[in-house]
C-alpha positions in Angstrom: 120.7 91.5 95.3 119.6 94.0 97.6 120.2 92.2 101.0 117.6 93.9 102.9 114.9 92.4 100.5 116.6 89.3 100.8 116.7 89.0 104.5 112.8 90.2 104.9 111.8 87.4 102.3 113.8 84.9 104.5 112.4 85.8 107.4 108.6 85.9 106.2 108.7 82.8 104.4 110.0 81.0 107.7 107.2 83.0 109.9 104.6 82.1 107.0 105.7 78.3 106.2 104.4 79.1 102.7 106.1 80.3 99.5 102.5 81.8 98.7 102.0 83.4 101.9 105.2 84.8 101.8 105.0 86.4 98.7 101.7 88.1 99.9 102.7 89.6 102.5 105.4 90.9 101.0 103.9 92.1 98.1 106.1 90.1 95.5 105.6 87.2 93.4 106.9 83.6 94.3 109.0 83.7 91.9 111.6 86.9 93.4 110.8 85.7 96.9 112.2 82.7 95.2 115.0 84.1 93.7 116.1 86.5 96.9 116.0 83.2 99.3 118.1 81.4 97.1 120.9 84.7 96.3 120.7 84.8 100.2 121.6 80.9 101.0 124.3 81.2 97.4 126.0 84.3 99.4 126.0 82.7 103.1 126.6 79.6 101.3 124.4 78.2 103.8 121.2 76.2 103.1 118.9 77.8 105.2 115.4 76.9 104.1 114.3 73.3 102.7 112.0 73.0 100.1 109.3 70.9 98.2 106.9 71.5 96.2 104.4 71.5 99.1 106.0 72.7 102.4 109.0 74.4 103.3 111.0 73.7 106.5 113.6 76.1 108.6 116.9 74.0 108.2 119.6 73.9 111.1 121.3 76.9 109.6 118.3 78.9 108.6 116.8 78.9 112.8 119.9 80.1 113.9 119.8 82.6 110.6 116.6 83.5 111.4 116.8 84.0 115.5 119.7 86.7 114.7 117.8 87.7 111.6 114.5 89.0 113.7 116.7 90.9 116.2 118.3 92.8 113.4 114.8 94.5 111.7 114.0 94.9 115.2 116.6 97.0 115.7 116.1 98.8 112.3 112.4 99.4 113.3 113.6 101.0 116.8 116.4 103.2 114.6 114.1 104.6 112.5 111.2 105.5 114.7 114.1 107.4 117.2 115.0 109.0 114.3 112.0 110.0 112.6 110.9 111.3 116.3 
């Protein structure tokens, strides 16, 4: 699992509410934004998002996963624009 991928696909799907809309704006199907959510949560060994057919819903773990989670590309965004300047 590449745990970059992984992380981003976490984080979009909570910020998008949709497994579709997810998947689009990442440019992948529903099926690895699927699979990367679910090596994430196996590897934290944390559910993080909750899931139906219909919706899915940030679970206790995943908000706290998520606050940290949005701080840390933040970061990586500021790194590589100092870098590449």
């Amino acid at each position: 699992m590449d745990r970059l991928d992984a992380i981003q696909a976490v984080a979009r799907l909570v910020e998008a509410g949709s497994l579709t809309k997810a998947a689009q704006t990442l440019h992948m199907s529903k099926t690895t934004v699927t699979q990367l959510v679910q090596q994430m949560e196996a590897w934290l060994r944390v559910k993080l998002l909750n899931r139906t057919t219909r919706q899915v819903k940030v679970a206790a773990d995943g908000a706290d996963y998520y606050e940290r989670v949005v701080r840390l590309l933040a970061a990586g965004v500021v790194f590589v624009i100092h870098v590449k300047s």
